[in-house]
C-alpha positions in Angstrom: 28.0 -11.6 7.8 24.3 -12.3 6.7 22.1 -14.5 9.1 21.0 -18.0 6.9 17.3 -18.4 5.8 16.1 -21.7 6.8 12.9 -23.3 4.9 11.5 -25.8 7.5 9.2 -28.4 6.3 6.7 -29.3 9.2 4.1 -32.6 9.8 1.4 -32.6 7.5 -0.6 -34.2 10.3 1.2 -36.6 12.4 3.2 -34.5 14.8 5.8 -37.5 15.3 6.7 -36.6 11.8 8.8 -33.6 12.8 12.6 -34.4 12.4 15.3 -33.8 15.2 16.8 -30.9 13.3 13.9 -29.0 12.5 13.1 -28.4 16.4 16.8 -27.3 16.8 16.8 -24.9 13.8 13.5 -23.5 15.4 14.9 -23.0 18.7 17.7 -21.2 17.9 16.7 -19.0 14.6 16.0 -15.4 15.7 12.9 -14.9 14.0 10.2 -18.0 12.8 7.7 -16.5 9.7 4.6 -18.5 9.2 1.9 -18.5 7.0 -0.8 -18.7 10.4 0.7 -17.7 13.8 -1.9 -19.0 15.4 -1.5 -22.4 13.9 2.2 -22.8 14.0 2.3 -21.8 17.4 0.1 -24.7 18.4 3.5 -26.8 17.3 5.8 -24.6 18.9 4.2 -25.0 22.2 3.9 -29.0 21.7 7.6 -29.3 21.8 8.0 -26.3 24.1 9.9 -23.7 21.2 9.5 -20.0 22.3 11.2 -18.2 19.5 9.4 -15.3 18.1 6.6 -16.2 15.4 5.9 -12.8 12.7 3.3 -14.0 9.6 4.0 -14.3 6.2 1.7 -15.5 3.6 0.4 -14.3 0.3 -1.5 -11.0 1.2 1.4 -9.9 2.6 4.6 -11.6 1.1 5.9 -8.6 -0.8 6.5 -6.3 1.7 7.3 -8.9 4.5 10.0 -10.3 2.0 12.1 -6.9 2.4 11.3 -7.0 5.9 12.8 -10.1 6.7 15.6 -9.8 4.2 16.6 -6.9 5.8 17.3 -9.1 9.3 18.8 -11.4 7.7 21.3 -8.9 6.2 21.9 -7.8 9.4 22.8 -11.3 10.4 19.4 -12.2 11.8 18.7 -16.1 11.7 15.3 -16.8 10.1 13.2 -20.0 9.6 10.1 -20.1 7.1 7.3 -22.6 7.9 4.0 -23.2 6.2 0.9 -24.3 7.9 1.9 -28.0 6.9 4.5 -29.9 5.1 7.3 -28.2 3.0 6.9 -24.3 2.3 6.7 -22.8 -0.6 5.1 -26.0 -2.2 2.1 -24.1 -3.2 2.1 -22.2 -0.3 3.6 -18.6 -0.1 8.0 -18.3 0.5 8.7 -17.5 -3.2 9.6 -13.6 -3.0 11.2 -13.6 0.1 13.8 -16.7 -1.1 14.2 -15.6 -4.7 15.2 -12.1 -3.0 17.5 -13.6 -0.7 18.9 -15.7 -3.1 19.5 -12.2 -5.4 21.3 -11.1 -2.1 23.6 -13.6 -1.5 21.9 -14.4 1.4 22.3 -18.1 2.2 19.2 -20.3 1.7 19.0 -23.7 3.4 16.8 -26.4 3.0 15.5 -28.8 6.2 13.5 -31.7 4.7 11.0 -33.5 6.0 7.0 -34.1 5.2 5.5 -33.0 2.1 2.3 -34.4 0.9 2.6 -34.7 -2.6 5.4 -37.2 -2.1 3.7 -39.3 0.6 0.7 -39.6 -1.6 3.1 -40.2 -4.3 5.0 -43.3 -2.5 1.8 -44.9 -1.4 -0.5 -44.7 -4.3 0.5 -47.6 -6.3 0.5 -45.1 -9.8 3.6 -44.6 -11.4 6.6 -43.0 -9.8 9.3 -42.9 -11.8 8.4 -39.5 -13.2 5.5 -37.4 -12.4 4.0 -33.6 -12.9 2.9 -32.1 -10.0 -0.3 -29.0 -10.7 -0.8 -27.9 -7.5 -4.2 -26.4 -7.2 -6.4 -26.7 -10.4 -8.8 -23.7 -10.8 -11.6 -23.5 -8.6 -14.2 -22.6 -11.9 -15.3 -25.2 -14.2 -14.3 -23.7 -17.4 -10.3 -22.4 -16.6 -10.4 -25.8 -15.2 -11.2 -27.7 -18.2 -8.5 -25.7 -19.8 -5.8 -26.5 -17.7 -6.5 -30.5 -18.1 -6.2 -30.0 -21.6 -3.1 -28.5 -21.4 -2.0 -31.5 -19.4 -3.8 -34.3 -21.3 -0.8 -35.5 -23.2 1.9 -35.4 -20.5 3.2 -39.5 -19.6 3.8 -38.5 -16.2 1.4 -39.6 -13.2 -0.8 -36.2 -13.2 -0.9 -34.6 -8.9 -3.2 -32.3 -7.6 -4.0 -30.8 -4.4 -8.1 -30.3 -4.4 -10.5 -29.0 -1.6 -13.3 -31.9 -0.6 -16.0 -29.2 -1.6 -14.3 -29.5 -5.2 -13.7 -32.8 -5.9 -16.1 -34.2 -7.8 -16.3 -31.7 -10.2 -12.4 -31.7 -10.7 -12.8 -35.8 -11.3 -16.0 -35.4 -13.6 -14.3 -32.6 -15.6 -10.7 -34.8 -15.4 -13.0 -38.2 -16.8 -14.3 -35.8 -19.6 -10.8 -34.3 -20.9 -8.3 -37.5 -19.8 -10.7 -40.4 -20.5 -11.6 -43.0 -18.0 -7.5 -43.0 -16.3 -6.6 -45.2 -13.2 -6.4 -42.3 -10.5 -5.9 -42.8 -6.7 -7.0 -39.9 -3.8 -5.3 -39.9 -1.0 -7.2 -38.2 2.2 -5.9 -37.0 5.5 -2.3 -37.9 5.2 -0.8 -39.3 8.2 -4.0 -38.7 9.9 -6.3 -40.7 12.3 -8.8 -41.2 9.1 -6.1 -41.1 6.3 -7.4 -43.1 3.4 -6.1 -44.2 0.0 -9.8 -44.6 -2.3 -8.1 -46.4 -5.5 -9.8 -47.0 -9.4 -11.0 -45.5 -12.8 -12.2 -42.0 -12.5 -15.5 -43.2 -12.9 -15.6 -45.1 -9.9 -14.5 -42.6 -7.7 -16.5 -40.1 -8.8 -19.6 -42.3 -7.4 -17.8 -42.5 -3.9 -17.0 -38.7 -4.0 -19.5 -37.8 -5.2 -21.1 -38.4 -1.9 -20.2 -35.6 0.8 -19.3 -37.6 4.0 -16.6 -39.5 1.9 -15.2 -36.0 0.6 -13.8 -34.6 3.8 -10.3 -33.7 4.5 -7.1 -32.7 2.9 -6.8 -34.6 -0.4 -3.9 -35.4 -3.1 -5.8 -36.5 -6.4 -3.2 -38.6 -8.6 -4.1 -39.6 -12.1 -1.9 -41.7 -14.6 0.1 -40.7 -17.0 -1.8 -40.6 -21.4 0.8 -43.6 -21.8 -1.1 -45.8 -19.1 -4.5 -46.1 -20.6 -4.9 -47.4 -23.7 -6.8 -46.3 -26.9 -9.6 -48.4 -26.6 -10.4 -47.3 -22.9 -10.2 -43.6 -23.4 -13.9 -43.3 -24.0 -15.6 -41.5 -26.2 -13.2 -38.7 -28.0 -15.1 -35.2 -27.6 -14.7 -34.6 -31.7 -16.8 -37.5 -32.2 -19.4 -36.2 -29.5 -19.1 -32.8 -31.6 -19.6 -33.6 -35.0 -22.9 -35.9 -34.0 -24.2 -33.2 -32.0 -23.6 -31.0 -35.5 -25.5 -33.8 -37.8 -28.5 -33.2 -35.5 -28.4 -30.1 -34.9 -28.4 -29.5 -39.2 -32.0 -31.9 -39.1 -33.3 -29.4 -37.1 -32.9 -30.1 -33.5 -32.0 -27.5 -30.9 -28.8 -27.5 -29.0 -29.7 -28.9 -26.1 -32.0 -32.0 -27.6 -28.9 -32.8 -30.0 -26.2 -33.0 -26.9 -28.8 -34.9 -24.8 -29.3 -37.5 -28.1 -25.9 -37.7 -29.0 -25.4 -38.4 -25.2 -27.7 -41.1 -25.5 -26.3 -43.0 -28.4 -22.7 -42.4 -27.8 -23.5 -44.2 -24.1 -22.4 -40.6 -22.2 -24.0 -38.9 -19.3 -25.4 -35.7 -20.1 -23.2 -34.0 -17.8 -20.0 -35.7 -19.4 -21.3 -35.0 -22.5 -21.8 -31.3 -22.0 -17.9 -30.8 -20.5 -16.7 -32.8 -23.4 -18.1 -30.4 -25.5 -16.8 -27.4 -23.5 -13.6 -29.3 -24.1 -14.2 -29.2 -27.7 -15.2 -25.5 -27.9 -12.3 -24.8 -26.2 -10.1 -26.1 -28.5 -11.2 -24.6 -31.5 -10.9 -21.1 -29.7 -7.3 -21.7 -29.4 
């Protein structure tokens, strides 16, 4: 008989957040893979777990995928934990339960923390249906792209976002989405965990600001149903085709965005990802 392969969600910060089953599906699996041994052994040794740790994560998740479904075929026991939370939400775990799943091998869920859903419950946005992104690029332009694609979806909008990005994910999201209610939540179950609420223009100002933009973050935006038409700004075809008008009286580009800036009430910086916006509509 094939061994079971268990994916263990761990605390995102708060190591009371742990469940009871979790440390007994840890103590008695054969074989625990982790994304950082290093790191998950730190919570092994709190609650005094000695099984065997081997890493897995996503420089080597293809070959460590038929590694470990090979023990479990054998009717090893084997537990998948990420660095925080629930595996495989983005973090690394795909291959090696798709392949097990090809194999008949059994795959068994153990619940507990996962981040998006804590920021979720606690954020006062929408809940009833929402779209989680994961992480949006990490360059300006892809990035722009991928909030157009996502513009029209009613959902509340979740991303994961690195402090040393997220101001330029909520200017570029203020730019495409228009001026949405959005809430950040930093540090989840933390000492400093915080819930900064408002427009996206408001928290851009506090994040903008690098001692507020420390931590692990959850960036939430409403839904296109939530906002409506008259507090969606300035749309980026109007910022276009009066960027055009002075552009045919002679000005250059860059003296025509920062006028039509100017009298459409933008800042240049908006203006200039709206029209990226623009552009990259037409090139679709």
């Amino acid at each position: 008989m094939p061994g079971t392969l268990y994916i263990v969600a761990t605390p995102i910060g708060n190591l009371e957040d742990i469940t009871q089953r979790a440390l007994r599906i840890l103590r008695e699996v054969d074989l625990i893979a982790c994304e950082d041994t290093r790191h998950t052994r730190k919570l092994l040794n709190h609650f005094g777990i000695e099984t065997k740790t081997i890493s897995y994560h996503e420089h080597n998740e293809r070959e460590r995928a038929d590694e470990l479904c090979a023990l479990l075929e054998s009717g090893k026991n084997v537990a998948i934990v990420s660095d925080a939370g629930t595996p495989l939400i983005s973090d690394p775990g795909f291959r090696v339960v798709n392949l097990a799943a090809e194999k008949g091998i059994p795959v068994v869920p153990v619940p507990a923390a996962s981040a998006l859903v804590a920021a979720l419950s606690a954020s006062g946005l929408a809940s009833d249906q929402f779209f989680f992104a994961g992480f949006l690029p990490p360059r300006a332009n892809p990035r722009i792209a991928a909030l157009e694609k996502l513009r029209s979806i009613d959902a509340t909008l979740i991303f994961y976002e690195a402090p040393h990005r997220i101001a330029a994910t909520l200017r570029d999201a203020l730019a495409v989405l228009g001026d949405r209610e959005a809430v950040i939540a930093r540090e989840l179950t933390k000492l400093y965990e915080e819930f900064a609420r408002g427009k996206l223009s408001k928290l851009i100002e506090r994040f903008s600001d690098a001692k507020h933009a420390r931590g692990e973050m959850v960036l939430m935006i409403a839904g296109a149903q939530s906002i409506a038409p008259h507090e969606q700004g300035v749309p980026s075809a109007q910022l276009a085709e009066r960027v055009g008008e002075l552009e045919n009286e002679g000005m250059d580009s860059k003296a025509a965005l920062k006028k039509a800036a100017r009298e459409l009430g933008l800042k240049r910086d908006e203006a200039y990802r709206m029209m990226l916006t623009q552009k990259n509509r037409r090139s679709r």
